[in-house]
C-alpha positions in Angstrom: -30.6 -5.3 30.9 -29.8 -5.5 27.2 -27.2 -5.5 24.9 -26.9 -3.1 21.8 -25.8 -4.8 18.3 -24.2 -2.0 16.0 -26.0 -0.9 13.7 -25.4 1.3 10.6 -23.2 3.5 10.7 -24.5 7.3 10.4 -22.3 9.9 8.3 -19.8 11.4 9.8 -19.2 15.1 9.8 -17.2 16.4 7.2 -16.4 20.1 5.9 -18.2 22.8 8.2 -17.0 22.6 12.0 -19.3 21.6 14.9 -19.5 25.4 15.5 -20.1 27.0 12.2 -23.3 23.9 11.8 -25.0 25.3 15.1 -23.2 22.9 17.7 -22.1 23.4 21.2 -21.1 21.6 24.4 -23.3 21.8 26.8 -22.7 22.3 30.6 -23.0 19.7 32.6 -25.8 20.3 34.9 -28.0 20.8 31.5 -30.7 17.7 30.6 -29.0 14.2 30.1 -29.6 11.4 28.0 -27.9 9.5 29.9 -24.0 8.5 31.8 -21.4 6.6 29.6 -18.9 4.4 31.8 -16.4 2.1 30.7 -16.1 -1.3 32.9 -13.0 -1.5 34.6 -11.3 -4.9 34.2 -7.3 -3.7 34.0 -5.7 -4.9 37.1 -2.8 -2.4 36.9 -4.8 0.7 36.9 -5.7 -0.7 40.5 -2.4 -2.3 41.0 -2.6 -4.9 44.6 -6.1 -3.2 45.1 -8.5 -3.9 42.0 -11.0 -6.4 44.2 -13.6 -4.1 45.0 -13.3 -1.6 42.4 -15.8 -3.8 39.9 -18.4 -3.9 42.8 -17.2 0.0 43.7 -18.2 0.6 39.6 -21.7 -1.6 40.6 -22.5 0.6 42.9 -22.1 3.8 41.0 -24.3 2.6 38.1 -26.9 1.8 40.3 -26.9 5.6 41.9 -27.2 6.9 38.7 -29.7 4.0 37.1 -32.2 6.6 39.8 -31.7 9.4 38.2 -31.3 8.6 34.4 -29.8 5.7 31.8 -26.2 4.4 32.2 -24.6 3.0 29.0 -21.7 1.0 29.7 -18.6 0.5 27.1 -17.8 -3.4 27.8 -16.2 -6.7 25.9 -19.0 -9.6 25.8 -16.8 -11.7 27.7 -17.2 -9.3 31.4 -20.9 -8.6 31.0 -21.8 -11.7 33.2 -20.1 -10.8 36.2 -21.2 -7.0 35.6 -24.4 -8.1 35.6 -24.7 -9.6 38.5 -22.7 -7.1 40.7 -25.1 -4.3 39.2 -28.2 -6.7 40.0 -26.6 -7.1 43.4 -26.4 -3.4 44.1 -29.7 -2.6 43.3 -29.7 -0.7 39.7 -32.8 -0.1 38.1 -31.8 -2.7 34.8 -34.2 -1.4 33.0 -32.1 2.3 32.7 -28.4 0.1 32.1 -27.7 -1.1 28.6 -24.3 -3.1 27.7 -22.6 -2.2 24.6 -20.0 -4.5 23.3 -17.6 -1.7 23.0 -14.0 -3.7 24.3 -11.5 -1.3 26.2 -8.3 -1.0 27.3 -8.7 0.6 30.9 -11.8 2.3 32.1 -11.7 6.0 32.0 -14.3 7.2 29.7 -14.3 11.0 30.9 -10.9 10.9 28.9 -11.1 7.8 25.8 -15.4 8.5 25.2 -16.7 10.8 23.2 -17.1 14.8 23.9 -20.7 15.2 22.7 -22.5 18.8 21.8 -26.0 19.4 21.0 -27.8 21.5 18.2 -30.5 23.6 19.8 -32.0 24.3 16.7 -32.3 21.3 15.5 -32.2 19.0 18.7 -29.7 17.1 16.9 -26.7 15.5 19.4 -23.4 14.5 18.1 -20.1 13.9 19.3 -16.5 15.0 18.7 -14.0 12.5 18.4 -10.3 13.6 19.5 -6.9 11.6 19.1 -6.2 9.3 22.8 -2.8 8.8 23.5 -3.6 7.5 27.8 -1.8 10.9 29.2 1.1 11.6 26.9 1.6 7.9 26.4 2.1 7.3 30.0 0.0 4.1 29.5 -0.2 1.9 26.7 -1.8 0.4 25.1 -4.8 2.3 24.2 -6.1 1.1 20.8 -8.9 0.2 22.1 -10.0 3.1 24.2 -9.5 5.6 21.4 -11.6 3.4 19.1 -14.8 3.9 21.7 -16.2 7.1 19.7 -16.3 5.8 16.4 -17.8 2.6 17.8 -20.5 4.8 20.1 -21.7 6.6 17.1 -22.3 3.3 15.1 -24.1 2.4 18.1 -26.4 5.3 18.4 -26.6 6.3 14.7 -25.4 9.9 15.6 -22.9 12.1 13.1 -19.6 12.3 14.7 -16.6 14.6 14.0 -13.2 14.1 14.0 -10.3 15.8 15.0 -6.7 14.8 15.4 -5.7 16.6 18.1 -5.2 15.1 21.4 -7.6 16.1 24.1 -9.2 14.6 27.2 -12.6 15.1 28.8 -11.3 15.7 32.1 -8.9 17.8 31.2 -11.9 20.6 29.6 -15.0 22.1 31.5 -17.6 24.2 29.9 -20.5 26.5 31.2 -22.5 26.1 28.1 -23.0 30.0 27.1 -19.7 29.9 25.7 -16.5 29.6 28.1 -14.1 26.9 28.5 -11.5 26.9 31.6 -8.5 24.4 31.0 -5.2 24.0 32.4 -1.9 25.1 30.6 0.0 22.1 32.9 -2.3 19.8 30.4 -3.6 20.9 26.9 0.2 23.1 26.2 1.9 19.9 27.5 4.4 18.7 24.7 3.2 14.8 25.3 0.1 15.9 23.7 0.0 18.1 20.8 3.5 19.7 20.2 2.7 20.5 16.2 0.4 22.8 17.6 0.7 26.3 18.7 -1.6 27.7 21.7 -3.9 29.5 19.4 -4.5 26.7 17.2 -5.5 24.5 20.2 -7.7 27.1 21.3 -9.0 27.5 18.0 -9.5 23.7 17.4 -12.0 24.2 21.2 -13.4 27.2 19.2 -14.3 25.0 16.3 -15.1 21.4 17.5 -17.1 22.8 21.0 -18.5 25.8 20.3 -17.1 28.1 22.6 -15.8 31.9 22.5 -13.7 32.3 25.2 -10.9 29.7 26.9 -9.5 30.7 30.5 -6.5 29.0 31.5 -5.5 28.2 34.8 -1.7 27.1 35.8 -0.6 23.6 37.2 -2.8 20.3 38.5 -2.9 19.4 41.8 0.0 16.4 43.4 -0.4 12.9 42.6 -2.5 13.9 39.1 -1.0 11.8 36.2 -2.9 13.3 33.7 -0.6 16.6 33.8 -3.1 18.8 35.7 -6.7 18.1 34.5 -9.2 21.2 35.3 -11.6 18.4 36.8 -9.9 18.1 40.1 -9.3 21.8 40.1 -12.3 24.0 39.3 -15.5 23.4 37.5 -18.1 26.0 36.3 -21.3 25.3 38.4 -23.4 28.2 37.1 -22.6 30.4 33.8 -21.2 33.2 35.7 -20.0 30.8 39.5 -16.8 28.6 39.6 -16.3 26.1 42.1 -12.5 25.9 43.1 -10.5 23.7 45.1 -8.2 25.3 47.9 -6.2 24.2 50.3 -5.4 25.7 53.6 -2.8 24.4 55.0 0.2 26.3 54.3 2.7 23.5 54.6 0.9 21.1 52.0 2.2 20.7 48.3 -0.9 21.8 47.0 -1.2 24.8 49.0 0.6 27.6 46.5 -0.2 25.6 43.5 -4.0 26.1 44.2 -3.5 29.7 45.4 -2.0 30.4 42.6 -4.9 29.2 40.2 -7.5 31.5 42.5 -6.0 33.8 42.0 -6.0 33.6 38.2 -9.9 32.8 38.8 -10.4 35.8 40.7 -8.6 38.3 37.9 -10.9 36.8 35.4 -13.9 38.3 33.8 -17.0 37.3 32.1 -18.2 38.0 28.7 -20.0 41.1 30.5 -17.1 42.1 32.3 -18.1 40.9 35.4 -16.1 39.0 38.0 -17.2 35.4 38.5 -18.3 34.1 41.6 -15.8 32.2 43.0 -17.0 29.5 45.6 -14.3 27.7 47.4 -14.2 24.0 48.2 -12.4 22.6 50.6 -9.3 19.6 49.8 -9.4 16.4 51.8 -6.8 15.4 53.8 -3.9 13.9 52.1 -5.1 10.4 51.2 -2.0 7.7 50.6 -2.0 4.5 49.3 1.6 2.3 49.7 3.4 5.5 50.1 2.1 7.4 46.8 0.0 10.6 47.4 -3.6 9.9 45.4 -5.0 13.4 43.6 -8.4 13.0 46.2 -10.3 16.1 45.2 -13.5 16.8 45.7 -14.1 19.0 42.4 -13.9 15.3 40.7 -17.9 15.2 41.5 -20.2 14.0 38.9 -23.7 16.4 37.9 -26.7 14.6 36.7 -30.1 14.3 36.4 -31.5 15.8 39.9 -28.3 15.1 41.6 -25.0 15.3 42.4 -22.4 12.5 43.0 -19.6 13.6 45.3 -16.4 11.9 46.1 -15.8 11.2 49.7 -12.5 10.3 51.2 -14.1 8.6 55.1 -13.0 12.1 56.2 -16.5 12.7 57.9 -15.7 16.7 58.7 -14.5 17.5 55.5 -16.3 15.2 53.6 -19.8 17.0 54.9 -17.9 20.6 54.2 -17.9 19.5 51.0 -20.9 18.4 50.8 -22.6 21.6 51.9 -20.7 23.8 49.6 -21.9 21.7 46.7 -25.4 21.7 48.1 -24.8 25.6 47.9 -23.9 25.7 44.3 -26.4 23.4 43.4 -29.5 23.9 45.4 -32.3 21.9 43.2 -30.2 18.6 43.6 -29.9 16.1 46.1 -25.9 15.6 47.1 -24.8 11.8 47.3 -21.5 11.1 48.7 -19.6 8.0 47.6 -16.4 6.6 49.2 -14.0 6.8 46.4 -11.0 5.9 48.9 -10.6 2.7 47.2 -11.2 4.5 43.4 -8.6 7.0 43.7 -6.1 4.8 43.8 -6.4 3.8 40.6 -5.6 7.9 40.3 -9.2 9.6 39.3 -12.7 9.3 40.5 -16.6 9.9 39.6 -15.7 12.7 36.9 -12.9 11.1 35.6 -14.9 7.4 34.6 -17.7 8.7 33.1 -18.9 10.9 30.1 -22.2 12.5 30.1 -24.8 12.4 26.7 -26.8 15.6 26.5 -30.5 15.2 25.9 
């Protein structure tokens, strides 16, 4: 398993945006590089329960060592113990590389690097946004929002910055164009309140490479981040939106998420089409020393061949989730993983890790 040494740093991109150069982000399901992850190590973002989350972060890499590489953002002085938990679980080391990259807290989704791709010149490069942990809901985070510019040493790619804040979780993309986002998140005065709506879409315009952004409403209970779109809805096909709904009438969640299907199903493509709108089920209300964890299952992770679902040890509704994925995404195997223990520490598979298109 080796370890990276910086090397020279590439230029960074100055002047012409991402867009105008020929850049975009691509969807998620589109050829990978490989999986970025950050090591978890902060006992508070697991607070009474952080034992098995190292081993639960072990087990991950080695899923997705099967598939394709997994570079993991992590200080010198935990890659020992990583090591050998990884080893333990089976990874194939030679597709997991340590980077000395040290962190505060290990949600990469949000502190890594959003990348886009070129397709005319192949050329892959990554946007670099201002971090500020959720509105500033956990310091400090120096060191997270200091992981792009040290990934692009790393790799030697051209990065651009923009000093805005904006999370990976809180943005998903279909590739050909469309963005769907939350206004509970990105309009949100703890993160950009210079900023107008138009300028932040404009900012997605420039940096992403997309056309169109379709906002949905508020983020489901127990989601610190302000209502990120990845345990909402996710774009599964160009024109096909998964969505999270809940069917019990009495739940919290029930008229929040109603509300944001319906905004789905009033929405139209670049054609003027409606989208297909494929509905996936919520787990049970999951509870952990009397706070209600944001379990979702629309926090599932698309790679290589696969598909990484969350699963809550709710076997019904675990499988009807499974099945609907399997649906959307018929060429990939499905792999449920217990995030019970994960989601306590408030997000799961989508929300620790940040693909790099091929």
């Amino acid at each position: 398993m080796p370890t990276t040494h910086l090397s020279s740093p590439s230029k960074a991109g100055q002047g012409a945006t991402p867009a105008a150069l020929g850049f975009r982000m691509p969807a998620e399901w589109e050829p990978q590089t490989a999986v970025w992850l950050s090591w978890p190590h902060k006992l508070k973002s697991w607070p009474g329960h952080f034992r098995p989350i190292p081993p639960k972060f072990a087990e991950i890499t080695a899923t997705i060592s099967r598939f394709e590489e997994v570079r993991i953002n992590i200080a010198k002085t935990l890659q020992a113990r990583a090591r050998r938990l990884i080893e333990k679980a089976g990874a194939d080391l030679s597709k997991v590389t340590f980077f000395d990259h040290p962190t505060d807290d290990a949600w990469c989704r949000d502190h890594g690097p959003i990348f886009v791709k070129n397709d005319k010149t192949g050329e892959v490069a990554l946007t670099d946004w201002e971090y500020n942990a959720w509105g500033g809901k956990y310091p400090p985070f120096e060191k997270d929002n200091a992981i792009p510019p040290r990934i692009e040493k790393a790799l030697g790619l051209r990065r651009f910055e923009k000093a805005m804040v904006l999370e990976g979780g809180s943005i998903d993309v279909n590739g050909a164009g469309l963005l769907l986002t939350t206004e509970a998140c990105l309009l949100n005065k703890n993160r950009n309140p210079q900023l107008t709506k138009e300028q932040i879409e404009q900012n997605l315009r420039d940096f992403l490479g997309v056309h169109t952004i379709l906002w949905l409403g508020d983020g489901i209970v127990g989601d610190d981040t302000d209502g990120h779109i990845d345990d909402l809805s996710r774009f599964f096909s160009t024109d096909g939106i998964l969505t999270v709904v809940e069917r019990n009438r009495r739940d919290k969640n029930h008229g929040i998420l109603e509300e944001n299907l319906e905004r789905l199903r009033g929405l139209r493509t670049p054609a003027g089409k409606k989208f297909k709108i494929v509905e996936l089920p919520m787990p049970a209300p999951r509870y952990c020393e009397g706070q209600r964890l944001p379990a979702s299952y629309a926090n599932f992770l698309v790679i290589n061949g696969a598909v990484l679902m969350p699963a809550f040890r709710q076997p019904k509704r675990d499988a009807e989730a499974a099945e609907v994925l399997q649906s959307c995404f018929p060429g990939r195997e499905i792999i449920p993983v217990d995030c019970l223990e994960l989601v306590w520490g408030l997000g799961t598979l989508h929300c620790i890790s940040q693909q790099q298109p091929a």
